[in-house]
C-alpha positions as CSV (number, residue, x, y, z in Angstrom):
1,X,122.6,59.3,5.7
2,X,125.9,60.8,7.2
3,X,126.7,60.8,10.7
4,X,129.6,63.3,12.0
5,X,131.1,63.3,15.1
6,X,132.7,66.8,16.1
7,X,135.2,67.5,18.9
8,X,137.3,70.5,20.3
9,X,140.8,69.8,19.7
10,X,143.0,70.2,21.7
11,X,140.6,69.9,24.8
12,X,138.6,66.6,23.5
13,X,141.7,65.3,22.2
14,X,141.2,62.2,24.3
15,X,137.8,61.7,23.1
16,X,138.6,61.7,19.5
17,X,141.2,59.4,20.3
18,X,139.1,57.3,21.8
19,X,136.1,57.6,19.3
20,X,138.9,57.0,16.2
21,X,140.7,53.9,17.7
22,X,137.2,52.3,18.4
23,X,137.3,49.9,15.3
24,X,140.7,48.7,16.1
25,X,139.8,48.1,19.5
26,X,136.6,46.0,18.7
27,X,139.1,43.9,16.6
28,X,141.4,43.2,19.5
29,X,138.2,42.2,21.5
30,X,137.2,39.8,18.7
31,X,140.4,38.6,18.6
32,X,140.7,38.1,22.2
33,X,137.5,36.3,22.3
34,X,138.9,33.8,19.4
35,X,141.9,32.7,20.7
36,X,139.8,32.3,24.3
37,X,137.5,30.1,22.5
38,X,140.4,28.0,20.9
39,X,142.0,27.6,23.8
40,X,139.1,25.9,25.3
41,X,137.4,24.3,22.4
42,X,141.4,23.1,20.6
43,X,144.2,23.4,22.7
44,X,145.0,20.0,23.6
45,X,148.1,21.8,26.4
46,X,145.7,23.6,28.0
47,X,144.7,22.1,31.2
48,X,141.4,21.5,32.2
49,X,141.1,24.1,35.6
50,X,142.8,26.6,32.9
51,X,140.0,26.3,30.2
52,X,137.4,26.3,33.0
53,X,139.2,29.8,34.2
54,X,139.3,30.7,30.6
55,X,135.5,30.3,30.1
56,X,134.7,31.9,33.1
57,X,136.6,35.2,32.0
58,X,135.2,35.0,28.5
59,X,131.3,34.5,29.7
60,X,132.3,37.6,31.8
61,X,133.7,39.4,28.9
62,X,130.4,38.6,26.6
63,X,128.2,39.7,29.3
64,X,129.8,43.2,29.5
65,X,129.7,43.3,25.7
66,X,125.9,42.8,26.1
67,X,125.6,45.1,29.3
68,X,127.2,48.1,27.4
69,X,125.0,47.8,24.2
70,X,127.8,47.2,21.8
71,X,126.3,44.0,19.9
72,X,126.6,45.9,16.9
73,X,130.1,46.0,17.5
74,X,131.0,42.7,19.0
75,X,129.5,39.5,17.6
76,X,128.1,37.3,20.2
């Protein structure tokens, strides 16, 4: 099976940008969503209110992952 993806260049340039730097964005999201969940589950600094922030933002952040249809993407 082969999927291609085919754009205009120059006038879909910012598509195929977009559709090449997917993978390395998924990796800053997954990375983002570690050091979140470290920061609540291991960081001994962080204060309490800041964790409670933090969980807020990343229950946010899972829930848009789920709403756009990118588990496939994004573990959660």
């Amino acid at each position: 099976m082969k999927a291609i993806l085919e754009f205009n260049l120059p006038e879909d340039q910012i598509e195929f940008e977009e559709s090449s730097n997917a993978y390395k964005l998924s990796l800053v999201i997954r990375e983002l969503l570690g050091d979140m969940r470290s920061a609540i589950k291991h960081d001994c600094q962080t204060p309490e209110e800041e964790k409670e922030v933090i969980e807020k933002w990343r229950s946010h952040l899972y829930e848009l992952i789920r709403d756009k249809e990118v588990l496939n993407i994004i573990e959660v």
